[in-house]
C-alpha positions as CSV (number, residue, x, y, z in Angstrom):
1,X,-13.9,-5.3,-11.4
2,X,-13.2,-8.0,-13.8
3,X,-10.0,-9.9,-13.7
4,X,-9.0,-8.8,-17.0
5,X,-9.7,-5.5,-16.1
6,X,-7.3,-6.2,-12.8
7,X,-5.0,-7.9,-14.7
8,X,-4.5,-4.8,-17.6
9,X,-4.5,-1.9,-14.3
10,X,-2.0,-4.2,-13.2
11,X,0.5,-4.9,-15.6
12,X,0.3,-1.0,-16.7
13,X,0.7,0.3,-13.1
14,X,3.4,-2.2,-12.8
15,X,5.1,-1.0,-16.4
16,X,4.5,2.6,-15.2
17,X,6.2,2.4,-12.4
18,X,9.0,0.6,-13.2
19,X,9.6,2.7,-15.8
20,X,9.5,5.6,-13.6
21,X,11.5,4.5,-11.4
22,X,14.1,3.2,-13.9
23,X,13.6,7.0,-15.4
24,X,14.3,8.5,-12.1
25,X,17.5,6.8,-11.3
26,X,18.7,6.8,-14.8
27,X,18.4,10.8,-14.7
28,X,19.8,11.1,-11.6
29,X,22.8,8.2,-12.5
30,X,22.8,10.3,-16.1
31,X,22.9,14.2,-14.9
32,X,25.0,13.4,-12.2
33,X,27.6,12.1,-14.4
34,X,26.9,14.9,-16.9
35,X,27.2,17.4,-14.4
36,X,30.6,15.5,-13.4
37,X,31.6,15.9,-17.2
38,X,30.5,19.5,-17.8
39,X,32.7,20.4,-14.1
40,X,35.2,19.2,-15.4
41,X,35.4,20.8,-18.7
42,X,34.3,24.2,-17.0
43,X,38.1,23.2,-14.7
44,X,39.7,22.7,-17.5
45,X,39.0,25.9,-19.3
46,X,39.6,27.6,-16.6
47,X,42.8,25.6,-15.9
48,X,43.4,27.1,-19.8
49,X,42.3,30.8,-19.1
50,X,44.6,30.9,-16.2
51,X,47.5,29.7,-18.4
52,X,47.3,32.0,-20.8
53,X,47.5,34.5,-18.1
54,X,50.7,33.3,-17.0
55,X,51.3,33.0,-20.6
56,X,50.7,36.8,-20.8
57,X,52.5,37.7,-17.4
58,X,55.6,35.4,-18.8
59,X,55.4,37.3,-22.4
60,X,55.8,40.3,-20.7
61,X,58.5,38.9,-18.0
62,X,60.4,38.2,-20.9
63,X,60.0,41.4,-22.6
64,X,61.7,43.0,-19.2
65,X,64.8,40.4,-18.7
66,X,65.9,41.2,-22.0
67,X,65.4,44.6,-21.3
68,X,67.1,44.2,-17.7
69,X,70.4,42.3,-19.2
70,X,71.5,45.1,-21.4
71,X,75.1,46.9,-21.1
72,X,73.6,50.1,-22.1
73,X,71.0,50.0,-19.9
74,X,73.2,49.3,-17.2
75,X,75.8,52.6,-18.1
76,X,73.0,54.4,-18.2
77,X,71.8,53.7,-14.3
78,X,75.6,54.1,-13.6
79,X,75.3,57.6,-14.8
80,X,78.1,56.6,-18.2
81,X,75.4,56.7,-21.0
82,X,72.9,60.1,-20.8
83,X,71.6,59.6,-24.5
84,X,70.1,56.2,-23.8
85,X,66.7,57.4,-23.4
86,X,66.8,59.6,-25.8
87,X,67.9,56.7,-28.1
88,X,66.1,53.5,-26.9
89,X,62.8,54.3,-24.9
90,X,60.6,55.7,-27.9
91,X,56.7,56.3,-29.2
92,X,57.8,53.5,-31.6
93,X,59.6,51.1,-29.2
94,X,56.6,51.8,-26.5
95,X,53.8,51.3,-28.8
96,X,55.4,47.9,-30.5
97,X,56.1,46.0,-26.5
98,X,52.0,47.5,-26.2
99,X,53.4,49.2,-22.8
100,X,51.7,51.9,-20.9
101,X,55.1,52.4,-19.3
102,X,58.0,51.6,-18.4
103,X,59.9,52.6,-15.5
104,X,63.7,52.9,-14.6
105,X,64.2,53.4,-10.8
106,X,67.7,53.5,-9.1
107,X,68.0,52.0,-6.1
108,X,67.5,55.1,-3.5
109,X,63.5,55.1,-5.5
110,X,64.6,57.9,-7.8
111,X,62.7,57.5,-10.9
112,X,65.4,57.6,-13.5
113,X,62.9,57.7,-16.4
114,X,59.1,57.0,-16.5
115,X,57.9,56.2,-20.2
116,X,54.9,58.1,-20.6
117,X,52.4,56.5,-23.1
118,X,49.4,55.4,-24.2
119,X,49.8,52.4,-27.0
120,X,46.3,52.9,-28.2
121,X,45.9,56.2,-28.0
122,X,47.7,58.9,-30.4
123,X,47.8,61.1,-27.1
124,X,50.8,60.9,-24.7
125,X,49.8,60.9,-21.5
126,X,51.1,61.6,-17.9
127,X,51.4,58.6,-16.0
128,X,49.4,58.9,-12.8
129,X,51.0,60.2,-10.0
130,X,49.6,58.2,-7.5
131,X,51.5,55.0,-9.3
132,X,55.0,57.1,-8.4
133,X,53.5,57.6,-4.7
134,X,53.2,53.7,-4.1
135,X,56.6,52.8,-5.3
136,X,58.1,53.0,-2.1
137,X,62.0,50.9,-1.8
138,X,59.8,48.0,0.2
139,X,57.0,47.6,-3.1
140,X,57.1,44.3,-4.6
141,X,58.5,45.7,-7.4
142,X,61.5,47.3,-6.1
143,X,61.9,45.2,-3.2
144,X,65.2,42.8,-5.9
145,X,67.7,41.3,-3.2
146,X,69.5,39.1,-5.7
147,X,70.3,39.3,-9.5
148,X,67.5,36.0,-10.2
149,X,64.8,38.5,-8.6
150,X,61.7,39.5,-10.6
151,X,58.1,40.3,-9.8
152,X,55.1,39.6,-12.2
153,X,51.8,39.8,-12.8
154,X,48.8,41.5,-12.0
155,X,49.2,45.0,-10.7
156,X,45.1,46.3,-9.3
157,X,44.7,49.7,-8.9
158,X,41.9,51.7,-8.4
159,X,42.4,53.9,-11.7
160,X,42.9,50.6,-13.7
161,X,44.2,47.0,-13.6
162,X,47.8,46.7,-15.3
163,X,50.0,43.4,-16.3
164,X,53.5,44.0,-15.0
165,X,57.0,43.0,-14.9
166,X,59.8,43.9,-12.5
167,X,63.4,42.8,-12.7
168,X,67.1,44.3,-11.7
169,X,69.2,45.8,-13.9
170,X,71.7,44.2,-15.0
171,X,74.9,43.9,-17.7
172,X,74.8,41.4,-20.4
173,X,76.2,38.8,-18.7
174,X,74.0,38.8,-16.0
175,X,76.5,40.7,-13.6
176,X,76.8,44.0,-12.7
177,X,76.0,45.6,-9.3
178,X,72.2,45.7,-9.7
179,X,72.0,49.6,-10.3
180,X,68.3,50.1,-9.9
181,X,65.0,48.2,-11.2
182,X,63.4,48.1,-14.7
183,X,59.5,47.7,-14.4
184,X,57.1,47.1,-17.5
185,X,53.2,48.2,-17.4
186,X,51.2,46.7,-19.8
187,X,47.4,47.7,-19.5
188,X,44.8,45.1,-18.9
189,X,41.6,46.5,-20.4
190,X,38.7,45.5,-22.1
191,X,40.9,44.9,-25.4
192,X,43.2,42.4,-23.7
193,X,40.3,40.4,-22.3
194,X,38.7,40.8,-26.0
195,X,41.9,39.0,-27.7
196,X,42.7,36.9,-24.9
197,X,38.4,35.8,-25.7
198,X,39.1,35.5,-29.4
199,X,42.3,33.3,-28.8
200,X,40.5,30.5,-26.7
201,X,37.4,30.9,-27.8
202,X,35.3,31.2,-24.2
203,X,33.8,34.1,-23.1
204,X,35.6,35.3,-20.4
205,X,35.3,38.0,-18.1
206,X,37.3,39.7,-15.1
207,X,35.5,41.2,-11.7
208,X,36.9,43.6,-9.5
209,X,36.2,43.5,-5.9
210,X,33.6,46.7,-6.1
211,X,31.9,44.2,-8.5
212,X,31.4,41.6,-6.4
213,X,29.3,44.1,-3.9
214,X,26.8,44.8,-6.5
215,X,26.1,41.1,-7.1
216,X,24.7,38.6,-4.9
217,X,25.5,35.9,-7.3
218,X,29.4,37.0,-7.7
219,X,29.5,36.9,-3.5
220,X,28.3,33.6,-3.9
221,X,30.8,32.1,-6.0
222,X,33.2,34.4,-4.0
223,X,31.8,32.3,-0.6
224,X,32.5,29.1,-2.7
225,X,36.0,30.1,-3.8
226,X,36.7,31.1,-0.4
227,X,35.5,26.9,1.2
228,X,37.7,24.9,-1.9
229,X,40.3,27.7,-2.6
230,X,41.9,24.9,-5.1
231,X,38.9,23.8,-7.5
232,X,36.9,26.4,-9.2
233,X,33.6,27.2,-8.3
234,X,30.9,26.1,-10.9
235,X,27.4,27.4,-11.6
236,X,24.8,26.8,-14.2
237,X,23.1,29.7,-15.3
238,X,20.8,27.6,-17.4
239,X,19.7,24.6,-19.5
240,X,22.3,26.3,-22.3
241,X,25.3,28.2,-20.2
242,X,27.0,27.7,-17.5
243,X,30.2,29.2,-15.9
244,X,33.2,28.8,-14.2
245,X,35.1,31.0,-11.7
246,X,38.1,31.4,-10.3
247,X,40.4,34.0,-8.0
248,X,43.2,35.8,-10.1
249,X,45.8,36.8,-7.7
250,X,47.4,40.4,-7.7
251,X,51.5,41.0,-7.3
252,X,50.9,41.1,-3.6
253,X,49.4,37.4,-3.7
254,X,46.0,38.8,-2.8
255,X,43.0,37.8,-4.8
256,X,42.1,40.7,-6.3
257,X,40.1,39.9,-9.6
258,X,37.5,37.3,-10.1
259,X,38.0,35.2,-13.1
260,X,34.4,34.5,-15.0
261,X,34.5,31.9,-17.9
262,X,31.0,31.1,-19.6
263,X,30.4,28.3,-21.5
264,X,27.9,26.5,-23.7
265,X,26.5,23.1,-21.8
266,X,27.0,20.7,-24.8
267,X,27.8,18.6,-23.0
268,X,24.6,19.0,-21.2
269,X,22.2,19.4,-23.6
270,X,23.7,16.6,-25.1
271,X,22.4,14.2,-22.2
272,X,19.6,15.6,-22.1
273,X,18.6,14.3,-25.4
274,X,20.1,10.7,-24.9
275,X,17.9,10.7,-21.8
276,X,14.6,11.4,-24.1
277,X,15.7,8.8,-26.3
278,X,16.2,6.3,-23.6
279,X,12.9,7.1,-21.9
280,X,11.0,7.0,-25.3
281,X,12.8,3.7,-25.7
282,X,11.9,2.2,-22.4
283,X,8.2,3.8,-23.1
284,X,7.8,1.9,-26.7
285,X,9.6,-1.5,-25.3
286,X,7.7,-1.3,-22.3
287,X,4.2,-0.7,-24.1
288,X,4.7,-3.3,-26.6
289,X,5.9,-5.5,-24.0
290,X,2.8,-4.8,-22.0
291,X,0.1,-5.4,-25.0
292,X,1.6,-9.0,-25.9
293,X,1.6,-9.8,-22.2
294,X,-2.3,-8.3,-22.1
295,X,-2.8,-9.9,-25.5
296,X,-1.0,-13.4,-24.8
297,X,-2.7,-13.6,-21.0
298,X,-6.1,-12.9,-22.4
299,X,-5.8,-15.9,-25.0
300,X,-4.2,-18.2,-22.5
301,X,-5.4,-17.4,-19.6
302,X,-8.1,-15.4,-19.0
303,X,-10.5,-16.3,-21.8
304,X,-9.8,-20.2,-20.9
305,X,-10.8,-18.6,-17.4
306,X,-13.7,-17.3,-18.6
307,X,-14.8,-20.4,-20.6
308,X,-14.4,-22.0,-17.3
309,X,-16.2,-19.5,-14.9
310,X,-19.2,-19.7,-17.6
311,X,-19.7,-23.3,-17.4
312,X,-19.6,-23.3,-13.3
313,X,-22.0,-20.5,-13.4
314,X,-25.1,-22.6,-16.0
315,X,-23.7,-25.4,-13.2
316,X,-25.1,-24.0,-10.5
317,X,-27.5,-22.0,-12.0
318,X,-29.4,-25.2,-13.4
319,X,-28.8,-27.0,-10.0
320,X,-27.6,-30.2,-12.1
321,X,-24.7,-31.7,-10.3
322,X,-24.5,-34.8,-13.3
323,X,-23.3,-31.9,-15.9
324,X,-19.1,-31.4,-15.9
325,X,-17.2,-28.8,-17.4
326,X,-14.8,-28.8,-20.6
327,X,-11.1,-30.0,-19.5
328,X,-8.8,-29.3,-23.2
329,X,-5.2,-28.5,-22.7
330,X,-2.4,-29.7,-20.7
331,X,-1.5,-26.9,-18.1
332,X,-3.1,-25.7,-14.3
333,X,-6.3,-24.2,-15.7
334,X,-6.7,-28.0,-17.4
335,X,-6.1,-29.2,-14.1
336,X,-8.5,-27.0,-12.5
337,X,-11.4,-28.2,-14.8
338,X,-10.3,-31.7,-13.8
339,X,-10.4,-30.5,-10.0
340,X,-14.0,-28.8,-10.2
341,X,-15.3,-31.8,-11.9
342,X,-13.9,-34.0,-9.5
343,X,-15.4,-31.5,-6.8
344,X,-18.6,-31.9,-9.0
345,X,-18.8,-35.6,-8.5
346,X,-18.4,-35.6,-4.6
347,X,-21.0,-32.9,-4.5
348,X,-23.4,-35.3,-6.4
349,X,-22.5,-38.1,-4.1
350,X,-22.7,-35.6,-0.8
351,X,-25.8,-34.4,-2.7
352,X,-27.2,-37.7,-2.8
353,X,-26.9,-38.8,0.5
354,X,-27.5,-35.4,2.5
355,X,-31.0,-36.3,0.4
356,X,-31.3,-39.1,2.2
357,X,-30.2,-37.9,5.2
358,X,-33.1,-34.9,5.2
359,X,-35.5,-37.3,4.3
360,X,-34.6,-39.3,7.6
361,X,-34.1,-36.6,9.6
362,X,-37.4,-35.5,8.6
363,X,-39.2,-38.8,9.4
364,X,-37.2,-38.2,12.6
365,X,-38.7,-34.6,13.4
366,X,-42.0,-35.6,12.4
367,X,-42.1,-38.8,14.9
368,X,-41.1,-36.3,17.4
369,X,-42.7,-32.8,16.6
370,X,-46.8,-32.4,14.3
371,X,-46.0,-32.1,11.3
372,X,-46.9,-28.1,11.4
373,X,-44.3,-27.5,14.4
374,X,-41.7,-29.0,12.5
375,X,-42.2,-27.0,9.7
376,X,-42.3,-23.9,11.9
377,X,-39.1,-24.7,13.6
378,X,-37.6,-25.1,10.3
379,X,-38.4,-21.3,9.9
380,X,-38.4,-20.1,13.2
381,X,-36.0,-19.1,16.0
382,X,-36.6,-19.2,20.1
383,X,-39.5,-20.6,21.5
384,X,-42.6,-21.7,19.7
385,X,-46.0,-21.5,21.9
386,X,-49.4,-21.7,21.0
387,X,-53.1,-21.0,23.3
388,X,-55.7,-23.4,22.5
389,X,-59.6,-22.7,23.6
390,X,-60.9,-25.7,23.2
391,X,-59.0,-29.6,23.4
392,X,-59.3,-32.7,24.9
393,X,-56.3,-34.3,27.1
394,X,-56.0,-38.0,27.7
395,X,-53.8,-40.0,30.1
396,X,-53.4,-43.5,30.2
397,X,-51.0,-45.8,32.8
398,X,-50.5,-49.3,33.3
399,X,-52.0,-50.6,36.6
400,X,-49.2,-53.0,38.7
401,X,-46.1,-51.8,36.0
402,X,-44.0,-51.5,39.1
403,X,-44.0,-55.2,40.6
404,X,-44.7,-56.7,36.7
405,X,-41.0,-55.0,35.7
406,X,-39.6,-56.5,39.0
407,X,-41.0,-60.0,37.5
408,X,-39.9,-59.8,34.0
409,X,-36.1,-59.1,32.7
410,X,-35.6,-55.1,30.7
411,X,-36.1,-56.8,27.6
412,X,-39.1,-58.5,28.1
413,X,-40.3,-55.2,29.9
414,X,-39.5,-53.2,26.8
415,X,-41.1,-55.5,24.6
416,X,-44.5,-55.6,26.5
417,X,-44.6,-51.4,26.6
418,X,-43.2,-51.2,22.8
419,X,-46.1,-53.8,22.1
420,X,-48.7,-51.7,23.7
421,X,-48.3,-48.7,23.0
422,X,-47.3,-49.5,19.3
423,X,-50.9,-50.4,19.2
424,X,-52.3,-46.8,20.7
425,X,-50.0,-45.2,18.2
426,X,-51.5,-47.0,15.5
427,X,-55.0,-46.2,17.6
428,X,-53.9,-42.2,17.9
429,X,-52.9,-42.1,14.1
430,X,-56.1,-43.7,13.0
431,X,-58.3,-41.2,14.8
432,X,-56.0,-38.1,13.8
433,X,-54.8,-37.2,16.8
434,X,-51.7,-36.1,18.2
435,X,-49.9,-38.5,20.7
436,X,-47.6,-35.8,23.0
437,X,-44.6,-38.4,24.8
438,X,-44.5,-41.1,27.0
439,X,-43.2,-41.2,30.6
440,X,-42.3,-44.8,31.4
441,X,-45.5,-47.2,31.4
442,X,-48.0,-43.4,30.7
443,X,-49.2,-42.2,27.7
444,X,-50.3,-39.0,26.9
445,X,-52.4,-38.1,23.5
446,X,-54.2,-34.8,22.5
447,X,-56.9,-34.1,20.0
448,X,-57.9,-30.3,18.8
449,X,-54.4,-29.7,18.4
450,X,-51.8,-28.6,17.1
451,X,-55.1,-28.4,14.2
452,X,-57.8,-27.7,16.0
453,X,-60.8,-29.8,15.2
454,X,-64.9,-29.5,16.4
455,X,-64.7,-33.7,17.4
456,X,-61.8,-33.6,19.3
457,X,-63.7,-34.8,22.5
458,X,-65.5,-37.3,20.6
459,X,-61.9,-38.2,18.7
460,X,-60.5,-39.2,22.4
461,X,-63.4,-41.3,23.4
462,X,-62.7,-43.5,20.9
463,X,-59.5,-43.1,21.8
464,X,-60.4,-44.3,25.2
465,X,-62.2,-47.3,24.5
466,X,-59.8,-48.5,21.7
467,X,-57.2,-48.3,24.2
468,X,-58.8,-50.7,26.8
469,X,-59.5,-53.3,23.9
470,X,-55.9,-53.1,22.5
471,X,-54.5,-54.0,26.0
472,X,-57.6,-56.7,26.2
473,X,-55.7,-58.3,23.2
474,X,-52.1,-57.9,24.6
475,X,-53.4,-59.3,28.0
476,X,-54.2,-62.8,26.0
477,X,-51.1,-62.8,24.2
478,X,-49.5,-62.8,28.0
479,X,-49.5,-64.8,31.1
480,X,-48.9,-61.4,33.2
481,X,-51.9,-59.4,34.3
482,X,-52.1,-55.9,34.1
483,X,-54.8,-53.3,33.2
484,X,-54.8,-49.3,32.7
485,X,-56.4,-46.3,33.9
486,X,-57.6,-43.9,31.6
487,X,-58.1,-39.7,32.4
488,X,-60.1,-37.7,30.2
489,X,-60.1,-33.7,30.7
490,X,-61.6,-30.8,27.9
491,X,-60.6,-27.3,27.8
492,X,-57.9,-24.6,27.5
493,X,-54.1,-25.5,26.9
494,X,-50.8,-24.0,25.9
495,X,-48.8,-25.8,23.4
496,X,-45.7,-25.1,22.3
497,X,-42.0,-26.2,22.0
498,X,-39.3,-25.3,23.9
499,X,-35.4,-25.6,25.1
500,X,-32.7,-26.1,22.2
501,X,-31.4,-29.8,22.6
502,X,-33.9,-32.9,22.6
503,X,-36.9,-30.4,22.1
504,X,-40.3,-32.1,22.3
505,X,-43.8,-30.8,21.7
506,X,-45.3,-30.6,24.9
507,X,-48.7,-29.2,26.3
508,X,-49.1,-26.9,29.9
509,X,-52.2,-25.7,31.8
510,X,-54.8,-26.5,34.3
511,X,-56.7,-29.0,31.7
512,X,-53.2,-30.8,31.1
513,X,-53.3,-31.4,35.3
514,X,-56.8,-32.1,35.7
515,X,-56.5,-34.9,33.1
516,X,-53.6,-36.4,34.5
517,X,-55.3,-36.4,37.8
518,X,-58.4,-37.9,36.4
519,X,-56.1,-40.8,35.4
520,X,-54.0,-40.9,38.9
521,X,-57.8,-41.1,41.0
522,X,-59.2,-43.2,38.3
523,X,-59.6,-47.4,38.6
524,X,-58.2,-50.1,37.2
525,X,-59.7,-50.9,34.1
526,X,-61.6,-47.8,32.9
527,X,-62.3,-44.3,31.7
528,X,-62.8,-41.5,34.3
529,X,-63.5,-37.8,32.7
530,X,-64.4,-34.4,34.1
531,X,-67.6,-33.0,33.4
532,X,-66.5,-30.8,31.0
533,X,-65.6,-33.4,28.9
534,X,-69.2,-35.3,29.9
535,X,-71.3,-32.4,29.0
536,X,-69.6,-32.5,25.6
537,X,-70.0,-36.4,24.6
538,X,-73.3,-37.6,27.0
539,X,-75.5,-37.4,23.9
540,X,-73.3,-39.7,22.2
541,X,-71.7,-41.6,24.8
542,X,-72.8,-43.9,27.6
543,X,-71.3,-43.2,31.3
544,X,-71.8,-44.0,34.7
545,X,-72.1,-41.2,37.2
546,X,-69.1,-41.6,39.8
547,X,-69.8,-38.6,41.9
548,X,-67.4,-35.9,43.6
549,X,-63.7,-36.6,43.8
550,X,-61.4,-35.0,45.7
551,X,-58.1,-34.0,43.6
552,X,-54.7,-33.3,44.6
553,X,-54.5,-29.1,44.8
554,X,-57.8,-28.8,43.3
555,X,-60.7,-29.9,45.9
556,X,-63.6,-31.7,45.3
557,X,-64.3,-32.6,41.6
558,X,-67.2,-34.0,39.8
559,X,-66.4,-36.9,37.1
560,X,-68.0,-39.8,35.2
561,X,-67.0,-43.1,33.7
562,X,-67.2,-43.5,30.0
563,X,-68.4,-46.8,29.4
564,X,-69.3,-46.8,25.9
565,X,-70.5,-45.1,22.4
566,X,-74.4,-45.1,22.2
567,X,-75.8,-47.3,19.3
């Protein structure tokens, strides 16, 4: 993948996540504190629903202590004023307090009167008897032990839910020996919760206890209620209501309705659409933020970058370490060109003198190695071996080196052997053949190999005789006397190279032994070869028959001494 490629993947991957992120918590931050808001507007209409119950309750509280405070009212419990029924507690008078009755007990729990009526309803009904039958002298609504005494509020029955209001009788001035009880019904039915709807504006509703078995939802919120008893349980229905809920507690103190208030969520909806406007916000600032950073790293960055990686590339593609690349501007990727150029100038100088180097270490290799090993070697791993059928071995030794190095000092010894056997080098790479090592004052040289050749035997006799002149020459040149022995053999060898450190080419087999014995049984002087060799080179060659030899761990050889090349 390209790096502008990275580069754009990251820089959107980066934008999309932050901006999910920073969506996430802001809608959880947001909502949250919506939700907060919208709670505590749902508590706060309930908080008004549940005063204008009380308002309700205290209307009709009122309603009763002006009733309870009256003179007449009083006679009349005291048994001094029969017409006042007749007189006060009318259709008219019922209908305009909106009362479903109203009740005058004494205080043994006779009913004195019982208003029968129905405001909304042109029919005067009975009222129930099973109202009379719970009006017992220890009811909440009898039950007045001082003049201040007065019960309100909810009264939940099973025929129907009723506001009421309970107070002792007594005279105007608030005296009077509390004759019996004055109690006010006011029904609570679907046209109360209508107008008490239409005067706050919230849809409310009122559940009795049989409705909360009906409705796993209303249990719920019951459940709720029941854990916080003084915050209102809250619910959202969904993304446009919500509702509130609340106990609404009976005479008795019991809860016995459940207040439901349902509301619009404005508030959320509201939040909602600030939320989309801040996410398309971050969405259009993050996006334009991310093209001029694509747009402004492209131009200064990557296509400078590119510029740069183009140049490195023809480099090295047209192997020309004297070339440099294009350096403008003032910043890191200027620097950088400056570096790579500098790094381009010490690989031309490295270049330079590794050159040299190979070319050394190749004179090197080939002094040590044919020039055909050393290429294989180059190429090749492990050992490197090789059968020849047919070449001719030659070892050569100085007669007497022992006592002659005891005569002269190292250096003088070193010169005499670098002397000699710079001239059988220069003998050896004459004829074409291939000089093997040196083991102090012997010398060992090959022909046939490591290219074979069909003269190799002739190669080495030449070899042979060239030898014993070269040291002729070095023998004037010294007071000292010495002499070598010479040991031709012909036949099969192995060649090869082996070991990893200080690896020379070096040759094994019977014809490699037999040589070197022909040279260790030979004489001072001259050139003893096998008979193999012999049978190859008496047609051109001139030898002397030496007869049978007996060789270290081989018996009884026959061998010859080479004494010349026929005219």
């Amino acid at each position: 993948m390209k790096l502008y490629q990275k580069s754009l993947l990251v820089i959107s991957c980066s934008l999309l996540g932050l901006i999910a992120i920073l969506s996430g918590s802001l809608s959880v931050i947001l909502l949250r504190s919506f939700w907060e808001l919208e709670t505590k507007n749902a508590t706060r209409d309930i908080r008004r629903v549940e005063n204008a119950l009380m308002q309700k309750v205290a209307q009709l509280d009122l309603v009763t202590a002006d009733w309870s405070n009256w003179d007449s009212l009083h006679d009349f419990m005291t048994g001094d004023n029969e017409d006042f029924v007749q007189g006060n507690i009318t259709d008219t008078v019922l209908g305009n307090l909106q009362l479903r009755g109203l009740l005058l007990i004494d205080r043994e729990g006779e009913v004195k009167s019982g208003g029968q009526f129905e405001f909304n309803s042109e029919v005067r009904e009975s009222l129930p008897a099973s109202w009379f039958e719970r009006l017992t002298l220890e009811h909440p609504l009898l039950a007045h032990e001082s003049r201040d005494s007065l019960t309100a509020g909810f009264w939940v029955l099973p025929e129907e839910t009723l506001l009421v209001s309970s107070r002792p009788i007594l005279t105007s001035d608030g005296e009077g020996t509390m004759p019996g009880t004055i109690i006010m019904l006011r029904p609570w039915d679907r046209a109360q919760v209508q107008e008490l709807t239409e005067e706050l504006e919230l849809q409310v509703q009122f559940h009795r206890l049989s409705d909360l078995e009906e409705s796993s939802h209303l249990q719920a919120m019951a459940a709720r209620l029941e854990e916080t008893p003084d915050e209102p349980a809250v619910h959202p229905f969904n993304r446009r209501d919500m509702a509130g809920y609340q106990w609404v507690r009976d005479i008795y103190g019991r809860p016995q309705l459940l207040l439901e208030v349902t509301m619009p969520r404005d508030v959320y909806r509201e939040g909602q659409r600030a939320l989309r406007y801040l996410l398309g916000s971050l969405l259009l600032v993050g996006g334009v933020f991310g093209v001029l950073t694509v747009v402004l790293l492209e131009r200064l960055v990557l296509r400078r970058l590119a510029r740069l990686s183009k140049a490195v590339s023809e480099i090295g593609k047209s192997n020309d370490l004297t070339l440099r690349v294009s350096t403008p501007g003032d910043d890191e990727l200027s620097d950088l060109g400056i570096s790579i150029n500098g790094m381009l100038e010490d690989l031309e100088k490295n270049a330079a003198a590794l050159s040299q180097e190979r070319e050394t270490v190749e004179r090197l290799l080939l002094n040590v190695l044919p020039e055909s090993i050393a290429a294989r070697l180059k190429v090749e791993e492990g050992a490197i071996a090789e059968l020849f059928d047919d070449v001719t071995i030659l070892f050569a030794d100085i007669v007497g080196f022992t006592p002659l190095s005891l005569r002269l000092s190292p250096v003088e010894m070193v010169n005499l052997l670098n002397q000699i056997f710079s001239e059988f080098d220069a003998i050896a790479a004459q004829l074409g053949l291939e000089k093997i090592k040196t083991i102090g004052d012997a010398y060992m040289v090959a022909g046939g190999l490591p290219i074979p050749r069909p003269d190799h035997a002739e190669a080495i006799a030449d070899m042979a005789l060239a030898m014993l002149q070269a040291v002729e020459r070095v023998q004037r040149q010294h007071p000292e006397e010495f002499q070598i022995r010479v040991g031709i053999n012909s036949g099969t060898v192995v060649a090869g190279v082996i070991g990893t450190h200080k690896f020379i080419y070096d040759l094994w087999g019977d014809t490699v032994n037999v040589a070197s014995r022909m040279e260790s049984h030979g004489e001072p002087g001259k050139i003893q070869v096998t008979e193999a060799t012999y049978e190859r080179l008496k047609q051109r060659y001139n030898f002397r028959g030496r007869g049978m030899v007996a060789l270290k761990g081989r018996g009884e050889m026959k061998s010859y001494w080479l004494t010349g090349k026929k005219s």
